[in-house]
TORPA-4810 file (N, C-alpha, C, O; in nm, 3 decimals):
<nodes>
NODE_1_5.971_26.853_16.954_6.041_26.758_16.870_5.966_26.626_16.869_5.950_26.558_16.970_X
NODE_2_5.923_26.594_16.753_5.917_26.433_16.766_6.015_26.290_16.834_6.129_26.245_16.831_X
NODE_3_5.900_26.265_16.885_5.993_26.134_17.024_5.942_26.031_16.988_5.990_25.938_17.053_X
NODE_4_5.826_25.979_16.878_5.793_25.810_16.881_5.841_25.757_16.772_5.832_25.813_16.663_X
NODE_5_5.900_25.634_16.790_6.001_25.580_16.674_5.874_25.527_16.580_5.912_25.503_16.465_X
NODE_6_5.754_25.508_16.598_5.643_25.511_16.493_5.620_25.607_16.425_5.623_25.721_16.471_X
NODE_7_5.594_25.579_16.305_5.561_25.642_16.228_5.391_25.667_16.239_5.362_25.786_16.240_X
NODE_8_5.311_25.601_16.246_5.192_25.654_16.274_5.170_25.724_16.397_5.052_25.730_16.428_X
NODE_9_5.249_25.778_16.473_5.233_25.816_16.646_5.348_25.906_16.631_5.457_25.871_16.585_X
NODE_10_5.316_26.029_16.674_5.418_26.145_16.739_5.407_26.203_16.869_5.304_26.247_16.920_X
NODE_11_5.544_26.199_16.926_5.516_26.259_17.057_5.598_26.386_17.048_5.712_26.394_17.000_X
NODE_12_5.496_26.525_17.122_5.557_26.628_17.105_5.564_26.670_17.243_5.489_26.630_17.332_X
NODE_13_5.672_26.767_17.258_5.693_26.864_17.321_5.746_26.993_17.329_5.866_27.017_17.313_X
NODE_14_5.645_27.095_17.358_5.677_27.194_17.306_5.744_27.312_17.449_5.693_27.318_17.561_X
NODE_15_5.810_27.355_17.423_5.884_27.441_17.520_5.885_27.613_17.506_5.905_27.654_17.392_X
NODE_16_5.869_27.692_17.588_5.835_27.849_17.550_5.918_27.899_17.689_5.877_27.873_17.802_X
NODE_17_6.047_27.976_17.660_6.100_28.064_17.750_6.101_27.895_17.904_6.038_27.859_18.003_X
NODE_18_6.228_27.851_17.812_6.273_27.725_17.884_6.154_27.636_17.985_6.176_27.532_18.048_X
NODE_19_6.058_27.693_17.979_5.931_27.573_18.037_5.848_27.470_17.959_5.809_27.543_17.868_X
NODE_20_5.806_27.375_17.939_5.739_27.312_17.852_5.573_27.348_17.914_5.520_27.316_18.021_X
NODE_21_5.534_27.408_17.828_5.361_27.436_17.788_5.286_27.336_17.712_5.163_27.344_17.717_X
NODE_22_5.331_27.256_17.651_5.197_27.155_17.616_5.299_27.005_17.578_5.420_27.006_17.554_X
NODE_23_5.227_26.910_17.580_5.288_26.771_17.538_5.159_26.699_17.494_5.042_26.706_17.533_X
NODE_24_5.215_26.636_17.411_5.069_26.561_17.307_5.144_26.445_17.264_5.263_26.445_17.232_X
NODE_25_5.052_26.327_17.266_5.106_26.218_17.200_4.990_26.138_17.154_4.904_26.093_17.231_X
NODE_26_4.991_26.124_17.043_4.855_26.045_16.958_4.907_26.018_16.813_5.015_26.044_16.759_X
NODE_27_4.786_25.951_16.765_4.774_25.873_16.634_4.652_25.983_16.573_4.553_26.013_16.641_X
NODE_28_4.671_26.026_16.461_4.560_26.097_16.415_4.541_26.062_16.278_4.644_26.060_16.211_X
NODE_29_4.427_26.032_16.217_4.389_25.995_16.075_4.293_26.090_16.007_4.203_26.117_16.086_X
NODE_30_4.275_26.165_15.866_4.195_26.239_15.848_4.118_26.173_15.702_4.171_26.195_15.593_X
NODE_31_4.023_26.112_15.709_3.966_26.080_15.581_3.858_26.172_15.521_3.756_26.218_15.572_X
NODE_32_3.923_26.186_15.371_3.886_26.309_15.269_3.780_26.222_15.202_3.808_26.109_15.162_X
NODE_33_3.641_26.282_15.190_3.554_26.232_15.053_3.634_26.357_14.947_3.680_26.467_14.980_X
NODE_34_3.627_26.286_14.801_3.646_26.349_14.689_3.598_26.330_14.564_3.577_26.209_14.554_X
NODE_35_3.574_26.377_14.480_3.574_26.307_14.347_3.461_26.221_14.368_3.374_26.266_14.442_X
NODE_36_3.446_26.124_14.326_3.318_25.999_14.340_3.304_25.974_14.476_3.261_25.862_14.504_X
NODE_37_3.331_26.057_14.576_3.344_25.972_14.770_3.468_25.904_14.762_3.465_25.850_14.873_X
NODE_38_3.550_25.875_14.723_3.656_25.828_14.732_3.736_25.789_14.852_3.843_25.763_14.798_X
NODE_39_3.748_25.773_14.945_3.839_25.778_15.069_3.981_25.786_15.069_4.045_25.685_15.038_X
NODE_40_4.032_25.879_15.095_4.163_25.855_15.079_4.219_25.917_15.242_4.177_26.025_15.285_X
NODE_41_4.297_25.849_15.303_4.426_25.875_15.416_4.513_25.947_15.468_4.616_25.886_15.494_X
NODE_42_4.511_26.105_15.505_4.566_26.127_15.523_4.687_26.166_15.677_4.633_26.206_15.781_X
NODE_43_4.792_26.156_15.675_4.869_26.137_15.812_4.914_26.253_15.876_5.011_26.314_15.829_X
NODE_44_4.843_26.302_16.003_4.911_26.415_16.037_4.883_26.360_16.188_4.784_26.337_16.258_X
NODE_45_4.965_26.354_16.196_4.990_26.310_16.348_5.051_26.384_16.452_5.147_26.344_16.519_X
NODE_46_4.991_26.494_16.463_5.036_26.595_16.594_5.146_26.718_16.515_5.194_26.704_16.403_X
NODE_47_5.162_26.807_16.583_5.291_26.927_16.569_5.284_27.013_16.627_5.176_27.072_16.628_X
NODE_48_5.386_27.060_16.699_5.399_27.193_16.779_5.329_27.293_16.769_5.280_27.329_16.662_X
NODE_49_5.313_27.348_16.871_5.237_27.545_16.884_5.287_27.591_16.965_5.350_27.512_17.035_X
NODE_50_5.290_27.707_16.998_5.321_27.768_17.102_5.248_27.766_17.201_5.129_27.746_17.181_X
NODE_51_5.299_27.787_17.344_5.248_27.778_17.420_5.244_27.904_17.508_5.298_28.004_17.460_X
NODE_52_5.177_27.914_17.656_5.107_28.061_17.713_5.023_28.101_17.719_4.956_28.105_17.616_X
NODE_53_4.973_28.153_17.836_4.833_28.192_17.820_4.747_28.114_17.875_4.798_28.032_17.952_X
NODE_54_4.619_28.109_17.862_4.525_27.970_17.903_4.502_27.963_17.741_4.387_27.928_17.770_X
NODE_55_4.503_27.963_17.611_4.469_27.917_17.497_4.632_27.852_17.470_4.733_27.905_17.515_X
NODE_56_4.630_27.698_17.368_4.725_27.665_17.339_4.699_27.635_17.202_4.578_27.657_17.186_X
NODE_57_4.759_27.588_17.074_4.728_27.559_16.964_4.859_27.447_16.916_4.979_27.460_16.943_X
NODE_58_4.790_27.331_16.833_4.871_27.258_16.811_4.880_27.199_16.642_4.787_27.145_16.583_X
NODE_59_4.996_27.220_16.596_4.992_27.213_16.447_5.015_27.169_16.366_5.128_27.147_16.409_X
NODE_60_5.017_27.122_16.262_5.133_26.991_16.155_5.099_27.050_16.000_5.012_27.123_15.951_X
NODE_61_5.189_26.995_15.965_5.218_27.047_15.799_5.306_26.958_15.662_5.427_26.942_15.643_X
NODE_62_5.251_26.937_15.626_5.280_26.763_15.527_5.268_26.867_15.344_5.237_26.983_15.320_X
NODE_63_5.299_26.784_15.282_5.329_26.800_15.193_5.138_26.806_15.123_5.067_26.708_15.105_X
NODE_64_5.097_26.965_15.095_4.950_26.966_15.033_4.812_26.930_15.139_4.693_26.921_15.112_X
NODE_65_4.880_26.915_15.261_4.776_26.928_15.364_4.838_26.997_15.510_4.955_27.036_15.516_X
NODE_66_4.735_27.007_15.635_4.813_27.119_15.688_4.688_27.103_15.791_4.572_27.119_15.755_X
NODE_67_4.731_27.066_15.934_4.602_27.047_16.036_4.665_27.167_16.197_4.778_27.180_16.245_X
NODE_68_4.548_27.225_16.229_4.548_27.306_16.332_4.417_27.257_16.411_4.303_27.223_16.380_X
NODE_69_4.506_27.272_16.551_4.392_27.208_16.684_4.408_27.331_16.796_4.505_27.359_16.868_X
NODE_70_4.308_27.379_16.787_4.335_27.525_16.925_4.244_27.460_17.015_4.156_27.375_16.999_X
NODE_71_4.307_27.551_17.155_4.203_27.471_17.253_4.239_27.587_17.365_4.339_27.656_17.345_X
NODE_72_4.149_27.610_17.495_4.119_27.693_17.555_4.102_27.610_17.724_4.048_27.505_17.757_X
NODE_73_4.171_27.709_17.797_4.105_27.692_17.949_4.008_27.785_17.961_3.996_27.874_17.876_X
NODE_74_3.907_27.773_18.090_3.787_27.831_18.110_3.747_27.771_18.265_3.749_27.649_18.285_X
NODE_75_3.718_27.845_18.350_3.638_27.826_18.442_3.447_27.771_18.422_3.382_27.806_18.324_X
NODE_76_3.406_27.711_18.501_3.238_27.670_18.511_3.246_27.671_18.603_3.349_27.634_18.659_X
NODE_77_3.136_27.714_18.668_3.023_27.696_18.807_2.946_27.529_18.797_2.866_27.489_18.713_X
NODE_78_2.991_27.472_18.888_2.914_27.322_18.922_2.869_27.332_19.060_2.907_27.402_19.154_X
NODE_79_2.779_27.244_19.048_2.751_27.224_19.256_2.841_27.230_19.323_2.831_27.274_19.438_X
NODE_80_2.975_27.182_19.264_3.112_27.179_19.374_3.152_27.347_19.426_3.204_27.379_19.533_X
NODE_81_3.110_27.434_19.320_3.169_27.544_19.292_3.268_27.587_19.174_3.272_27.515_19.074_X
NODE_82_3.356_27.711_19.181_3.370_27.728_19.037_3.500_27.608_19.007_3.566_27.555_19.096_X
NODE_83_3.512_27.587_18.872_3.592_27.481_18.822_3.638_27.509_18.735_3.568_27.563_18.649_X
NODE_84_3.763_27.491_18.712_3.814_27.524_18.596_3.878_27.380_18.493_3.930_27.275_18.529_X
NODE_85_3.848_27.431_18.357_3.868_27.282_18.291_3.942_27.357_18.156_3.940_27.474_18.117_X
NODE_86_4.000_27.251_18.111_4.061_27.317_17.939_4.009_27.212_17.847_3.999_27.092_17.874_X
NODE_87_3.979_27.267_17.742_3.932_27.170_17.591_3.984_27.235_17.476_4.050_27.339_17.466_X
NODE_88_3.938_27.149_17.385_3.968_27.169_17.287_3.869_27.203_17.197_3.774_27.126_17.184_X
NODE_89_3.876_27.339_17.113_3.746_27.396_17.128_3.779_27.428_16.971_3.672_27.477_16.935_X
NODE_90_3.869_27.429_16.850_3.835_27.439_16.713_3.963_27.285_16.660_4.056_27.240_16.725_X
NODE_91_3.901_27.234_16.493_4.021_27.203_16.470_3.986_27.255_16.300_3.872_27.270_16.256_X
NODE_92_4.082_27.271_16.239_4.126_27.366_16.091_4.191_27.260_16.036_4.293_27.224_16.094_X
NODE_93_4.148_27.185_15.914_4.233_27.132_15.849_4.233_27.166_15.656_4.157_27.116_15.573_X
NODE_94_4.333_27.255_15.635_4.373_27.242_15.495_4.436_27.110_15.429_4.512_27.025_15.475_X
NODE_95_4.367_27.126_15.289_4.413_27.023_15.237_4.368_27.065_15.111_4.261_27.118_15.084_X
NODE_96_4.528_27.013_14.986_4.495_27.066_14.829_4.492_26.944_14.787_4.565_26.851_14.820_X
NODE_97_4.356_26.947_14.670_4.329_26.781_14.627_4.397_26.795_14.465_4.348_26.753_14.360_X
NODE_98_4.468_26.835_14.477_4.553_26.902_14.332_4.700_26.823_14.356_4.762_26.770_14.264_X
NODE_99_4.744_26.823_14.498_4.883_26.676_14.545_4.820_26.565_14.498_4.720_26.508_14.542_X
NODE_100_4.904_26.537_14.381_4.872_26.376_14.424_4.923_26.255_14.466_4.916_26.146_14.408_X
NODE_101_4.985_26.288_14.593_5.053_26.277_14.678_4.996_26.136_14.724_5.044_26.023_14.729_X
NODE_102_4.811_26.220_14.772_4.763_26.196_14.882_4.618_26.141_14.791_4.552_26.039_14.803_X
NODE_103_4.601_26.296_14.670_4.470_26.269_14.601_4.490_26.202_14.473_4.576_26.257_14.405_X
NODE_104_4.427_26.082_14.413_4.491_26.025_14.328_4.374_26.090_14.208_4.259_26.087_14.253_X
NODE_105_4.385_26.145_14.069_4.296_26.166_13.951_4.126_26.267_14.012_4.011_26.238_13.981_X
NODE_106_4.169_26.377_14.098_4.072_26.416_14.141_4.042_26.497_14.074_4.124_26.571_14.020_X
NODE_107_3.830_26.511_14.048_3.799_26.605_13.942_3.796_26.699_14.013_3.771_26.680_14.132_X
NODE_108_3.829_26.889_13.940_3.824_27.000_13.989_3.917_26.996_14.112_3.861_26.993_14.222_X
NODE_109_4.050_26.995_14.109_4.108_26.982_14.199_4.143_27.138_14.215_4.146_27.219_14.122_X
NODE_110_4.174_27.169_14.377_4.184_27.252_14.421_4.188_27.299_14.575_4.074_27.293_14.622_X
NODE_111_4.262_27.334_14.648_4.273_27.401_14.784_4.074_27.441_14.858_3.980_27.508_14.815_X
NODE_112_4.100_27.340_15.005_3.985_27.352_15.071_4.052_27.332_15.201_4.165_27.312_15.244_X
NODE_113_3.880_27.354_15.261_3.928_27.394_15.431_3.839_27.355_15.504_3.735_27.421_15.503_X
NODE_114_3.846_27.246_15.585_3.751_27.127_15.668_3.763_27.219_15.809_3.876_27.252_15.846_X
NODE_115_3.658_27.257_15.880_3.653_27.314_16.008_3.546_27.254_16.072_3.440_27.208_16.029_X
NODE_116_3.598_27.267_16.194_3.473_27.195_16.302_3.381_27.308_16.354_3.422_27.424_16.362_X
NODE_117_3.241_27.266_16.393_3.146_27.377_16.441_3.104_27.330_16.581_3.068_27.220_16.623_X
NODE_118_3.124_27.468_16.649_3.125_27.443_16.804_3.161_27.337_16.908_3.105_27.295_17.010_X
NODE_119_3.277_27.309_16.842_3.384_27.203_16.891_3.375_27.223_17.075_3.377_27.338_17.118_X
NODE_120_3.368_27.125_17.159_3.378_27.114_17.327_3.441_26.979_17.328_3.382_26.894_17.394_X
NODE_121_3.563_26.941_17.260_3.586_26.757_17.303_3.758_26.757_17.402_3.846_26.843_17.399_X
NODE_122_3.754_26.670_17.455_3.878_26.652_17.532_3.888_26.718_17.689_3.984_26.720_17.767_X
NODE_123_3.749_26.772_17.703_3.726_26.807_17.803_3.808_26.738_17.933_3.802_26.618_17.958_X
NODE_124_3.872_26.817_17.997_3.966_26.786_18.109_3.995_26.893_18.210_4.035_27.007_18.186_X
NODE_125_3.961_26.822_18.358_3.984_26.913_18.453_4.112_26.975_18.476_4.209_26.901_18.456_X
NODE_126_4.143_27.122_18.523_4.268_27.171_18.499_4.383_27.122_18.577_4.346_27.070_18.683_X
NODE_127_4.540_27.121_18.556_4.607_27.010_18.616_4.596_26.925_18.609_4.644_26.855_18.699_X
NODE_128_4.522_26.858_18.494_4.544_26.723_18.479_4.514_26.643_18.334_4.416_26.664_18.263_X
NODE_129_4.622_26.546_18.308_4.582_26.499_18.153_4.501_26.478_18.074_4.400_26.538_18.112_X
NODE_130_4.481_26.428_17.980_4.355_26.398_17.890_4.383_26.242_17.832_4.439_26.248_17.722_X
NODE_131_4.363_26.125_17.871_4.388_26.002_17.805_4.295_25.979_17.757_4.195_26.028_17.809_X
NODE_132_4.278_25.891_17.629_4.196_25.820_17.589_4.273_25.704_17.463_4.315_25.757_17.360_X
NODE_133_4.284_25.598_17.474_4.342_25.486_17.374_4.235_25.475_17.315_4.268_25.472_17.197_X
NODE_134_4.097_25.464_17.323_3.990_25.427_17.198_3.956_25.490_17.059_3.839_25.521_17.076_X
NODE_135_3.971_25.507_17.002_3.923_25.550_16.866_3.816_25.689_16.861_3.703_25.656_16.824_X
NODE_136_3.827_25.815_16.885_3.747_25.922_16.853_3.718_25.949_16.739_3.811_25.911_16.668_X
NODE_137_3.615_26.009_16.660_3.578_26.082_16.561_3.521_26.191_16.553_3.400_26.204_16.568_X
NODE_138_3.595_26.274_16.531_3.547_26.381_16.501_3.478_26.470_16.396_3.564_26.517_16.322_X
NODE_139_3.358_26.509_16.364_3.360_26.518_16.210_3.389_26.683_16.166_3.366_26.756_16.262_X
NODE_140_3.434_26.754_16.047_3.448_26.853_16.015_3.396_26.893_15.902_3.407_26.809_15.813_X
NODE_141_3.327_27.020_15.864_3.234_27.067_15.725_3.350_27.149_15.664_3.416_27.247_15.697_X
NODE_142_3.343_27.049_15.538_3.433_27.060_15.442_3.381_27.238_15.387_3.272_27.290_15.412_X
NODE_143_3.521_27.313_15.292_3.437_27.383_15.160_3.401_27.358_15.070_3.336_27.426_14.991_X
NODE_144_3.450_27.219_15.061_3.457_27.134_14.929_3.297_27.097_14.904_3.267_26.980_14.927_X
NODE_145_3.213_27.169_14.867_3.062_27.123_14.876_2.977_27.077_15.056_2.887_26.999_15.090_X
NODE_146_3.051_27.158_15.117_2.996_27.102_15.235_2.972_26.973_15.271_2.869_26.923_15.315_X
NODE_147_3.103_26.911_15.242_3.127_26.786_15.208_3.208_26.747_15.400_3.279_26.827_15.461_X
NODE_148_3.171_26.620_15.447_3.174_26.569_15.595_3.371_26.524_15.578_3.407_26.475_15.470_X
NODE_149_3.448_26.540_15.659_3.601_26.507_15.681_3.555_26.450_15.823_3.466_26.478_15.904_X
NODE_150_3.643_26.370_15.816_3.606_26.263_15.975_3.763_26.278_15.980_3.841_26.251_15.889_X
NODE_151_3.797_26.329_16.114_3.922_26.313_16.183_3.914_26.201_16.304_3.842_26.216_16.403_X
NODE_152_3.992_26.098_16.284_4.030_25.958_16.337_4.162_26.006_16.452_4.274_26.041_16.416_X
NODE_153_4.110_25.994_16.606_4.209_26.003_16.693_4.203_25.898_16.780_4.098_25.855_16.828_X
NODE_154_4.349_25.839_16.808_4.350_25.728_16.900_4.424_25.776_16.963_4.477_25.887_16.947_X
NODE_155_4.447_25.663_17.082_4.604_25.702_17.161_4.634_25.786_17.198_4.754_25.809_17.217_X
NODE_156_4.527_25.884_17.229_4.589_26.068_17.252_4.634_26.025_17.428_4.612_25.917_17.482_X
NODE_157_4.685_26.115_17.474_4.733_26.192_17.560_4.803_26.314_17.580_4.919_26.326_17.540_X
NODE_158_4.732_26.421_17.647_4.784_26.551_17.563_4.737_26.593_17.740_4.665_26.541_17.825_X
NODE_159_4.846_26.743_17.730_4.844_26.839_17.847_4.916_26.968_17.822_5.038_26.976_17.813_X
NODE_160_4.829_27.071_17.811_4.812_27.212_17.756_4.864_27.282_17.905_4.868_27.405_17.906_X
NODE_161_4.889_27.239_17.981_4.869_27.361_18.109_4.952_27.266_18.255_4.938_27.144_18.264_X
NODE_162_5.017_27.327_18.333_5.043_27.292_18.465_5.143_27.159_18.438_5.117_27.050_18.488_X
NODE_163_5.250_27.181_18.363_5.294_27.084_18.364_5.464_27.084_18.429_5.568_27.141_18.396_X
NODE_164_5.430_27.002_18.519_5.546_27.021_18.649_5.693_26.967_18.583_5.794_27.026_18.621_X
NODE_165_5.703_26.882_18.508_5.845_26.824_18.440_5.848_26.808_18.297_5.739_26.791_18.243_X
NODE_166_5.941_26.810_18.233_5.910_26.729_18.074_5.877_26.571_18.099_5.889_26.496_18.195_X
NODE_167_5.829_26.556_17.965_5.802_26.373_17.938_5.723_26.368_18.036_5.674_26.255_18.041_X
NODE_168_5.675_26.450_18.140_5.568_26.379_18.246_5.462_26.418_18.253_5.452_26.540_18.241_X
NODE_169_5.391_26.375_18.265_5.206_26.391_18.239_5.175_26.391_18.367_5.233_26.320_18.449_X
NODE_170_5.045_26.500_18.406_5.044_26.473_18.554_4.922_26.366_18.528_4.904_26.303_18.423_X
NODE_171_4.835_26.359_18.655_4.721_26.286_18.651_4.638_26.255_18.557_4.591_26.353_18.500_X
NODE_172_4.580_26.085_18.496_4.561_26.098_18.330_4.382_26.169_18.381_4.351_26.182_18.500_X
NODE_173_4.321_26.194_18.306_4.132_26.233_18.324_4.133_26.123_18.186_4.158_26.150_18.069_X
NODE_174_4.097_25.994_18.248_4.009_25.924_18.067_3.910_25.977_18.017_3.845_26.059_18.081_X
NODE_175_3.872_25.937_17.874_3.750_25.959_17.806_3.668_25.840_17.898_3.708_25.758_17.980_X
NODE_176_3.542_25.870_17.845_3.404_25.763_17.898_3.442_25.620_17.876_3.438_25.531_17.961_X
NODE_177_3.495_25.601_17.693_3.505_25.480_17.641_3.586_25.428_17.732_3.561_25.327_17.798_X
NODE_178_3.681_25.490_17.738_3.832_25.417_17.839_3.759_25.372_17.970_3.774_25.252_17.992_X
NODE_179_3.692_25.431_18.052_3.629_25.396_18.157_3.531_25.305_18.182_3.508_25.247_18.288_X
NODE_180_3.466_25.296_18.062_3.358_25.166_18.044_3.441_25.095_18.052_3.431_25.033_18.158_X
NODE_181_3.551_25.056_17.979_3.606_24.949_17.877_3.694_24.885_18.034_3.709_24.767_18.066_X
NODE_182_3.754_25.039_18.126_3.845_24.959_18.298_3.732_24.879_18.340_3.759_24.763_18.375_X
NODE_183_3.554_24.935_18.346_3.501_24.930_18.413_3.474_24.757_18.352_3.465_24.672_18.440_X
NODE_184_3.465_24.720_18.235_3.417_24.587_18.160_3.514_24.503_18.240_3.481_24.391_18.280_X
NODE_185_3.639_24.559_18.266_3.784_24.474_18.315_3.786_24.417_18.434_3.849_24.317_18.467_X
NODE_186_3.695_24.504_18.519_3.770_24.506_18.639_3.641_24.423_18.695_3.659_24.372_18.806_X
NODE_187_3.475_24.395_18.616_3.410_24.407_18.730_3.370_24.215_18.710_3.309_24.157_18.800_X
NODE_188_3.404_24.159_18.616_3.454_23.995_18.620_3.536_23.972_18.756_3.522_23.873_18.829_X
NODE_189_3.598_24.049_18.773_3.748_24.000_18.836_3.687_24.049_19.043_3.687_23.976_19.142_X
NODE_190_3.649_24.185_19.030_3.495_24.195_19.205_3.439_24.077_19.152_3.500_23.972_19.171_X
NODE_191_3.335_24.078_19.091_3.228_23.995_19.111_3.288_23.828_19.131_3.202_23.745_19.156_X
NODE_192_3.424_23.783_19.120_3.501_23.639_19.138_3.559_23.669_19.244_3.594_23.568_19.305_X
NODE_193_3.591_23.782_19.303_3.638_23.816_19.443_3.510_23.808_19.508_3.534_23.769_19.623_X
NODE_194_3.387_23.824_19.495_3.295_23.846_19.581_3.288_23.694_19.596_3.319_23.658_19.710_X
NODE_195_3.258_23.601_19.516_3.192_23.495_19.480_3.281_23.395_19.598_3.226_23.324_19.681_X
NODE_196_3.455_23.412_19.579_3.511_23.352_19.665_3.480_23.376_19.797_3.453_23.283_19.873_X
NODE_197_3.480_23.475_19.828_3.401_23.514_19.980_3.353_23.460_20.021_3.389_23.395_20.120_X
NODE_198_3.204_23.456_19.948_3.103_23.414_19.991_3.100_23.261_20.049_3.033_23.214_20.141_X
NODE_199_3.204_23.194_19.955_3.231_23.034_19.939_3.329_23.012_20.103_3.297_22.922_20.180_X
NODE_200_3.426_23.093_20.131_3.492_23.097_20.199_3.377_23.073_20.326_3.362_22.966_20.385_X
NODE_201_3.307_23.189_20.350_3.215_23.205_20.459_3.167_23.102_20.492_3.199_23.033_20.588_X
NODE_202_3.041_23.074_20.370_3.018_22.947_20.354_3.086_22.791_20.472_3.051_22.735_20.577_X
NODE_203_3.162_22.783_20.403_3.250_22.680_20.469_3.300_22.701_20.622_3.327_22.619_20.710_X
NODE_204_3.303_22.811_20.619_3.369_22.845_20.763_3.220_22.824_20.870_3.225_22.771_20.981_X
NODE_205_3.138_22.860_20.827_3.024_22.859_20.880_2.953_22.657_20.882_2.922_22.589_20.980_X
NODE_206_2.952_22.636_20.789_2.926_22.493_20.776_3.011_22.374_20.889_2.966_22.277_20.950_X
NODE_207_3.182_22.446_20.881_3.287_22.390_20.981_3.266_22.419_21.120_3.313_22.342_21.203_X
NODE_208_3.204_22.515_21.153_3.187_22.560_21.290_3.036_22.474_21.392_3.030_22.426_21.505_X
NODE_209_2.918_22.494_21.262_2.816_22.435_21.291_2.824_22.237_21.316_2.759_22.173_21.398_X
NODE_210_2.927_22.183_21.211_2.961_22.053_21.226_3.041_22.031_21.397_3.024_21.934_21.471_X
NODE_211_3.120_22.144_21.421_3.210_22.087_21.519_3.138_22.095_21.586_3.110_21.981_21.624_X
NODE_212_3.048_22.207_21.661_2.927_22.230_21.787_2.855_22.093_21.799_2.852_22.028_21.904_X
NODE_213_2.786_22.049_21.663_2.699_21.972_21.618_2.771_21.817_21.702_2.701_21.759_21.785_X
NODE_214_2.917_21.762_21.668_2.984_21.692_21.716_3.013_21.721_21.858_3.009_21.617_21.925_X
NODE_215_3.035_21.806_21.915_3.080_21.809_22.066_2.910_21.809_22.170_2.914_21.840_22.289_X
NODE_216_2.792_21.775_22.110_2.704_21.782_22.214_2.671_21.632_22.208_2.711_21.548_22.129_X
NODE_217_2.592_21.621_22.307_2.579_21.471_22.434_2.476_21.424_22.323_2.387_21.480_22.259_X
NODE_218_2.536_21.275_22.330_2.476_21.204_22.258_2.360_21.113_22.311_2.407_21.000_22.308_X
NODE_219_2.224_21.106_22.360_2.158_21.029_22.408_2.126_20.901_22.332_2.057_20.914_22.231_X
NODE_220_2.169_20.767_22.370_2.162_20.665_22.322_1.998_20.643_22.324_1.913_20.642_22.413_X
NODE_221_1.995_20.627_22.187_1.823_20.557_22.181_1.791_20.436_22.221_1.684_20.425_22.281_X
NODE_222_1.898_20.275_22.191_1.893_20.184_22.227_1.847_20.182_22.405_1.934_20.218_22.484_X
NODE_223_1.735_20.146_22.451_1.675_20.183_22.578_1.748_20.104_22.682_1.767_20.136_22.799_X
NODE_224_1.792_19.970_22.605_1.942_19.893_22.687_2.034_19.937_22.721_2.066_19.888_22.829_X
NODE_225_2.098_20.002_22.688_2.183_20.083_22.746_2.178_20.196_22.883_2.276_20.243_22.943_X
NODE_226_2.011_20.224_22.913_2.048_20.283_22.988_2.013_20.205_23.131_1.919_20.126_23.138_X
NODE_227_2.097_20.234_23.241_2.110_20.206_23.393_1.997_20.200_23.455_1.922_20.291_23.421_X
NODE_228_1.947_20.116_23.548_1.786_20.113_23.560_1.852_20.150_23.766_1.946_20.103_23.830_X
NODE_229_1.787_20.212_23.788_1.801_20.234_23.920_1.748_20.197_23.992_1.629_20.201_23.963_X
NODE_230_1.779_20.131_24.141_1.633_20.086_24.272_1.699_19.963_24.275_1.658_19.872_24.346_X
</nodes>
């Protein structure tokens, strides 16, 4: 069922034999060349599949367009040993440029089918989420003249497998961007923690050397002062 009171953002959850098998929540944009290149917008923002299995598929259906996202678990061999990860491995998007809904005065209008080739994105270790808030693109080869469809994903968070409660996501796995972007955040904020340190030390060291410096014997230079003996 859809859960985000946005309209550009749906959150799903899908349930099979009272367990929930997948939850997805994102912003998805699909821009169509047509006619002269034209750009036009279209909104499909997530929809149910069934779930089971290690393959899951996720789907939506709008008035003259119509998007499918399948995706797969799989084991790999790494130095660690074997690993198992799930992705998302095709996406299918129909769309009739004959609505003009969506397509406004398009020449030769007619039903086509944008598919991706050898799709590996969303890659995520198993048991655990897939976040990413930055902006993905994905591109897909149209039939329409082998013409390029760019699918626009933000905001995803999605989990196909091992999911212990509803509404709950286990552990997020970010994309790269997301991780640069903590990593841009966080490393102003060490490097002003380091800096204070150092200042701290500093001083503590400067205070210690002054007090020593003050508590040793002062030999008067004035040669009057000192006691003549005999």
């Amino acid at each position: 069922s859809g859960l985000s009171p946005n309209p550009e953002k749906d959150i799903f959850v899908v349930r099979e034999n009272r367990t929930t098998c997948l939850m997805a929540e994102f912003a998805a944009k699909f821009t169509v060349p047509y006619d002269m290149w034209a750009s036009n917008h279209v909104d499909v923002s997530g929809g149910p599949g069934p779930g089971g299995g290690r393959s899951w598929r996720l789907q939506r259906s709008s008035r003259g367009a119509a998007a499918r996202c399948h995706g797969r678990q799989e084991g790999h061999n790494t130095s660690r040993g074997q690993e198992t990860f799930w992705r998302l491995s095709l996406i299918q998007f129909t769309y009739d440029t004959a609505e003009r809904t969506y397509f406004k005065d398009a020449v030769g209008p007619g039903k086509h089918t944008a598919s991706s080739h050898q799709l590996s994105a969303l890659v995520t270790p198993a048991g655990r989420s897939y976040e990413c808030q930055a902006q993905q693109t994905i591109s897909l080869i149209s039939s329409d003249h082998q013409r390029s469809v760019q699918l626009l994903l933000s905001e995803v968070r999605i989990q196909p497998f091992d999911i212990t409660a509803d509404f709950v996501f286990s552990e997020e796995h970010k994309c790269p961007v997301d991780q640069r972007e903590q990593l841009e955040e966080t490393l102003p904020l060490i490097l002003g923690l380091i800096l204070g340190l150092v200042i701290v030390i500093t001083l503590c060291v400067y205070h210690i050397h002054h007090k020593l410096t003050a508590n040793q014997v002062q030999i008067p230079r004035d040669r009057s002062q000192y006691k003549h003996m005999g």
